[in-house]
ZAMARGU-4260 file (C-alpha; in steps of 0.2 Angstrom, whole numbers, plus 5000, padded with zeros to 4 digits):
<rodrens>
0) 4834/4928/5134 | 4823/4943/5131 | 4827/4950/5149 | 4834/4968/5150 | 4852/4975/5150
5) 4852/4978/5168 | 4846/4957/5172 | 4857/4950/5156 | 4874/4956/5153 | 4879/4952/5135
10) 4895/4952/5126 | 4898/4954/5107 | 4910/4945/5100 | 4914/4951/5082 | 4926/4945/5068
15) 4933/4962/5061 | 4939/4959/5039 | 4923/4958/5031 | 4911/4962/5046 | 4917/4975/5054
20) 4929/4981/5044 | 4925/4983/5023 | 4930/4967/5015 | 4940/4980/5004 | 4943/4998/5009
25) 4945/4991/5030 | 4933/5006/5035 | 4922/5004/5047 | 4912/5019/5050 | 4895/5013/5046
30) 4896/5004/5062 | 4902/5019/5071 | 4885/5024/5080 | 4880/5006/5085 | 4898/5004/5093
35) 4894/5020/5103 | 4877/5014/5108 | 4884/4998/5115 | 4898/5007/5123 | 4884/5017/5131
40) 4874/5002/5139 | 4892/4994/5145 | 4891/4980/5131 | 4907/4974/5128 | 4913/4972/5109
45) 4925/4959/5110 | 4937/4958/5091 | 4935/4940/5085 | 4951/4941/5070 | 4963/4930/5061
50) 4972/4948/5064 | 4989/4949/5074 | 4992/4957/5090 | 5001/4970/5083 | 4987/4975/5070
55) 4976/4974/5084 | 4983/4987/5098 | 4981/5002/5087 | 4966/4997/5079 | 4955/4992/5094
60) 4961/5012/5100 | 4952/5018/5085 | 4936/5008/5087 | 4934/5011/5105 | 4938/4995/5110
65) 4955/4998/5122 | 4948/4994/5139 | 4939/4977/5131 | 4947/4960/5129 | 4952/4956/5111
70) 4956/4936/5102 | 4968/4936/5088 | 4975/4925/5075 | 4959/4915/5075 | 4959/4911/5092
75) 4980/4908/5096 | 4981/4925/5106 | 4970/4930/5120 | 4971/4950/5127 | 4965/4954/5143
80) 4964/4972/5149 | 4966/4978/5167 | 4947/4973/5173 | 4947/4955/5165 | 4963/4950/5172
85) 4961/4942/5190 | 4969/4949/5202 | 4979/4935/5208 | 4983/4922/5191 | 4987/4936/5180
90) 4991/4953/5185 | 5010/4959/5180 | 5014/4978/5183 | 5026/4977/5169 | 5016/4970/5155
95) 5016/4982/5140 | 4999/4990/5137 | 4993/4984/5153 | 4989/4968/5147 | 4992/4950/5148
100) 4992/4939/5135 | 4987/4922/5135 | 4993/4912/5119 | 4986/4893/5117 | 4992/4891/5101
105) 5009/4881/5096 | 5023/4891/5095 | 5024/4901/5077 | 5041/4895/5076 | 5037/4878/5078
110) 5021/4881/5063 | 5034/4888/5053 | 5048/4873/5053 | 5035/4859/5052 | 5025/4869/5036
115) 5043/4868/5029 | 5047/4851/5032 | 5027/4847/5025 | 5030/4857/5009 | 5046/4847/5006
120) 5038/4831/5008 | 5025/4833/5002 | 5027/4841/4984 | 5014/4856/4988 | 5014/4874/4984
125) 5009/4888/4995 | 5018/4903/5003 | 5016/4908/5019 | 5013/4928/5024 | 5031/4928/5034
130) 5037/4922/5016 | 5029/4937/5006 | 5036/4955/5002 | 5029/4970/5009 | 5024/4973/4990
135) 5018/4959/4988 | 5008/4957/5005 | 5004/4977/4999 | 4995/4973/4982 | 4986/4958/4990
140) 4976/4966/5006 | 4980/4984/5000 | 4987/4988/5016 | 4999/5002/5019 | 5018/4995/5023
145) 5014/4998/5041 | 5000/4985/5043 | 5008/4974/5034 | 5022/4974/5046 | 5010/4973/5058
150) 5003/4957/5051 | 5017/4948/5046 | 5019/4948/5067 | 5013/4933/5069 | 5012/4923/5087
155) 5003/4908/5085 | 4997/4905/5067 | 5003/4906/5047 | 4991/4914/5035 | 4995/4906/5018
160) 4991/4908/5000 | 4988/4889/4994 | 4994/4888/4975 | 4989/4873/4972 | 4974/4860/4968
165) 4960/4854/4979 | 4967/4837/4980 | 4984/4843/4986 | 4975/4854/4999 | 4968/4839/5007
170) 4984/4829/5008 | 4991/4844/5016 | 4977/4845/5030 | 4979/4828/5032 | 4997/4831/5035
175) 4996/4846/5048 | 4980/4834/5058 | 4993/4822/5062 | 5007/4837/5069 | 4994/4843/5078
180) 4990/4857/5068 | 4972/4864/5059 | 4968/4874/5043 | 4955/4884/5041 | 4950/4897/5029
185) 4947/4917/5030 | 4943/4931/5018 | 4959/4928/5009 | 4971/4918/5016 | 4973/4899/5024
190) 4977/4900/5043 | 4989/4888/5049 | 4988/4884/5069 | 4987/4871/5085 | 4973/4866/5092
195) 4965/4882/5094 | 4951/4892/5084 | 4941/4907/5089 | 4925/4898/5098 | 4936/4888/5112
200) 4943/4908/5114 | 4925/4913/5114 | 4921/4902/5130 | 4936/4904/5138 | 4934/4923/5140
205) 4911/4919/5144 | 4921/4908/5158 | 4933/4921/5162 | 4919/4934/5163 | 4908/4923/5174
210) 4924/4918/5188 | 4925/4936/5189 | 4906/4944/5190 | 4895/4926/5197 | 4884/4929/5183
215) 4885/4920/5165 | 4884/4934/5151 | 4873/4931/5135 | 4882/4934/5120 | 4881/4939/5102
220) 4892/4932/5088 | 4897/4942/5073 | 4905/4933/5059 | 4907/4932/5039 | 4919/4917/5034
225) 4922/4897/5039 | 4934/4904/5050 | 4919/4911/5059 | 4910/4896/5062 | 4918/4891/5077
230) 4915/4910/5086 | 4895/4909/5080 | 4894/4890/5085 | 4899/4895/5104 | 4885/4911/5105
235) 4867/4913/5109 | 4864/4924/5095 | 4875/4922/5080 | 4873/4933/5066 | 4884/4927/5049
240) 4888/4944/5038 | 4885/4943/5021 | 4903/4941/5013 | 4911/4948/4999 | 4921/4931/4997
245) 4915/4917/4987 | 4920/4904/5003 | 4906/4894/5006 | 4900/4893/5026 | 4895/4876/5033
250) 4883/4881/5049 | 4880/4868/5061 | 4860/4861/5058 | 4847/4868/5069 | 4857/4882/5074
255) 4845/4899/5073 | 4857/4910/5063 | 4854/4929/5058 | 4859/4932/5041 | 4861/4949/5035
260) 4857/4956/5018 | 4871/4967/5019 | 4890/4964/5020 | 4903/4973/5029 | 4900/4986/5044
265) 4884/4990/5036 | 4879/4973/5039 | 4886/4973/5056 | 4876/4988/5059 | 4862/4977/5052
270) 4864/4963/5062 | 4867/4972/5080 | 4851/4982/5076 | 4840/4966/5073 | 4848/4959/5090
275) 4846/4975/5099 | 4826/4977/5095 | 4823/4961/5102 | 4835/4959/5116 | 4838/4975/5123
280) 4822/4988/5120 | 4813/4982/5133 | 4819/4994/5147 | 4830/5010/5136 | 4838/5017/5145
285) 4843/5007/5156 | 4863/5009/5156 | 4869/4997/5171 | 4888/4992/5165 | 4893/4976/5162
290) 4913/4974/5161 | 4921/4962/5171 | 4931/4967/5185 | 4943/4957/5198 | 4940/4947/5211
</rodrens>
């Protein structure tokens, strides 16, 4: 594992609220010059998020990120850009954006009827993000009315904001288990889904990257809440972010996790730096790209 970029390709697979992005004011800025180094080598930065498709298109523009894959909504939406699609089970000429989307998630129709019918029977309070105002949804992640919109867009999962007691919350997981359905938590909000989270996306898309180059890349795993456990359980190198939040995260014994000191994109920048100096300065310089193309 300590070979050089040009023998190990590596991905980075990086949640974005909290680690990337400021738990608080979304910048991401401190980040900036390690996000143009690994653009430099060819490193692909892959965004891990509970965030929505439509949050996501603009925002991976402004990162740098537009010609890498993405995995929203904790794993239910998969984006593939032009050089990770394969050229003969994905390619559409009219897909917006010039991707394909996978979504192996349940339907969010079919989340939204069933959290209905669960909250009925079973007595328990919680609004779901499709429920809230703009206002409301505003005041809470201090995101302009834009986002917001953006993030009520969901595909395949509910965010929701649990009012109600510790005991109520596990009859409700209970519940959702047997429909087929999983909760887990992020930064702010409970995320309601199938059988999906974002480490089975993180393989699919190492598998996807070997079919297509005959090589298995190394990867890198960025993370800050329990929503992240799954993405840094399925790397080589996770590194947990300090977080802002007072959710407690439950890593896997024996796994050799990188904490940093600092949170946010200052402890992204952190995290890559520690990774970098023992991974990839053993040849600088050496700038052989590493994105997937079709075969």
């Amino acid at each position: 594992m300590t070979q050089s970029v040009s023998h190990t390709p590596w991905l980075v697979f990086t949640d974005l609220d909290g680690t990337l992005l400021d738990h608080d004011s979304y910048t991401w800025q401190p980040a900036a010059a390690w996000l143009a180094r690994l653009a430099e080598a060819g490193v692909a930065v892959i965004p891990t998020t509970s965030k929505s498709r439509e949050e996501l298109l603009a925002l991976r523009d402004e990162l740098g990120l537009a010609t890498t894959p993405f995995i929203a909504e904790n794993g239910a939406v998969i984006g593939l850009p032009a050089r990770w699609q394969h050229a003969r089970l994905d390619r559409d000429p009219a897909a917006p954006h010039g991707l394909i989307v996978k979504t192996p998630s349940l339907d969010i129709g079919f989340i939204r009827r069933r959290l209905e019918v669960l909250r009925e029977r079973l007595g328990v309070r919680f609004r779901g993000m499709g429920e809230l105002s703009l206002d409301t949804l505003c005041a809470l992640t201090s995101l302009t009315p834009d986002k917001a919109r953006q993030a009520q867009a969901r595909e395949g999962s509910e965010p929701l904001l649990w009012d109600d007691d510790e005991a109520a919350l596990a009859r409700f997981r209970h519940a959702l288990e047997s429909d087929g359905l999983r909760l887990t938590r992020g930064g702010r909000f409970w995320h309601v889904m199938g059988a999906v989270d974002k480490g089975q996306a993180v393989r699919w898309l190492i598998e996807r990257y070997t079919a297509l180059r005959g090589v298995r890349p190394a990867s890198v795993g960025l993370g800050d809440g329990p929503n992240d456990v799954s993405l840094l359980e399925a790397v080589d190198h996770p590194i947990l972010v300090h977080g802002k939040h007072e959710a407690v995260v439950h890593i896997a014994a024996g796994m050799t996790l990188y904490r940093t000191r600092q949170p946010g994109p200052e402890g992204w920048a952190e995290g890559i730096a520690g990774w970098w100096q023992t991974y990839m300065d053993a040849t600088p310089g050496d700038k052989t790209s590493q994105e997937g193309t079709s075969r």
